[in-house]
Every structure is written in structure tokens, then in C-alpha cells.
N, C-alpha and C positions, 0 to 999 in steps of 0.2 A: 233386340234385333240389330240394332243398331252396333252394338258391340261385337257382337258376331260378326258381320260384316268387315269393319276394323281386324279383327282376329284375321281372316282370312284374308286381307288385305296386307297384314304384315308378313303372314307365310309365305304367301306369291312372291313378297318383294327378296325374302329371304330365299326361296328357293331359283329368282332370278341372278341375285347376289351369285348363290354358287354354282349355278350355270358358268356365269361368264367369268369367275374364277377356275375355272375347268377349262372353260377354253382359251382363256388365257395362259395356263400354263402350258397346255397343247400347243401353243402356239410356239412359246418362250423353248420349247424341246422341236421345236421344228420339225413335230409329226401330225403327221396327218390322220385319224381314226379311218380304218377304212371300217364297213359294214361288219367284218367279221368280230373284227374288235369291239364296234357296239354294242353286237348280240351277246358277246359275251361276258362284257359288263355287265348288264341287264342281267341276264341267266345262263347258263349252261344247256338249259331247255330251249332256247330261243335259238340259240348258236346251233345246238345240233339240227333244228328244224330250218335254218337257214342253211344249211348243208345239203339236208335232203332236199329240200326244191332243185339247192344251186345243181344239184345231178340229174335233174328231170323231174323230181316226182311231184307230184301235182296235191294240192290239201289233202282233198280227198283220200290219193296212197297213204300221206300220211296218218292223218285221222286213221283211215284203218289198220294200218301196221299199228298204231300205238292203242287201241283198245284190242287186238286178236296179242299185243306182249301182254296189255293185261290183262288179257281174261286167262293167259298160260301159266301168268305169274300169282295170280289167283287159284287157280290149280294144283299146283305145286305147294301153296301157303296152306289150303284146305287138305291136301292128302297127308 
């Protein structure tokens, strides 16, 4: 138990490590991440969905735009 604990205590510290060597380098290049940049580090899924809000569209549109592509894309896969 106890070792477990330690384990996960070393990854935190390691995953803090390269945190702030990220942001240190952002820093050392005197840019700033704006939102869109994050999301699309993260994913390409997350960037295009911070898109579609940033235009109006509310979760909700979303969610249903992306299950009515999949259920056409589905469609399409079965015919």
C-alpha cells in the first residue's frame, strides 16, 4: 500500500516537473498559449468543439450534430 502510494507520489512529482518545464519554455519564447492552442494540443476533437461553441452553438447542438454525423456515417459504413 504503502508503495503504491510512493509510486504515485513520484509520477505527480514527475508530471509537475514537466509542467513547469513547459511553461518555462513558453515563457523563454515570449508566447503566450492562448485557449485555442491548448485545445489543440490536447486534441483536435477538443479544438474543433471549442470552435463550435466559440460560434454560438450550445453542448447540446453539439452532442447532436456529432451523434446525427454518426449515425450517417454509420450508414454509409453498413450500405
Amino acid at each position: 500500500m504503502l508503495a503504491c502510494v510512493d509510486a504515485k507520489i513520484e509520477r505527480m512529482e514527475k508530471e509537475l516537473a514537466n509542467a513547469n518545464e513547459l511553461l518555462e519554455v513558453s515563457r523563454q519564447h515570449e508566447r503566450q498559449l492562448t485557449c485555442q492552442d491548448d485545445a489543440e494540443i490536447v486534441s483536435s476533437a477538443a479544438a474543433s468543439v471549442s470552435r463550435l461553441i466559440k460560434s454560438g452553438m450550445t453542448l447540446t447542438q453539439v452532442f447532436v450534430t456529432d451523434c446525427l454525423v454518426n449515425f450517417l456515417l454509420i450508414g454509409q459504413l453498413l450500405a
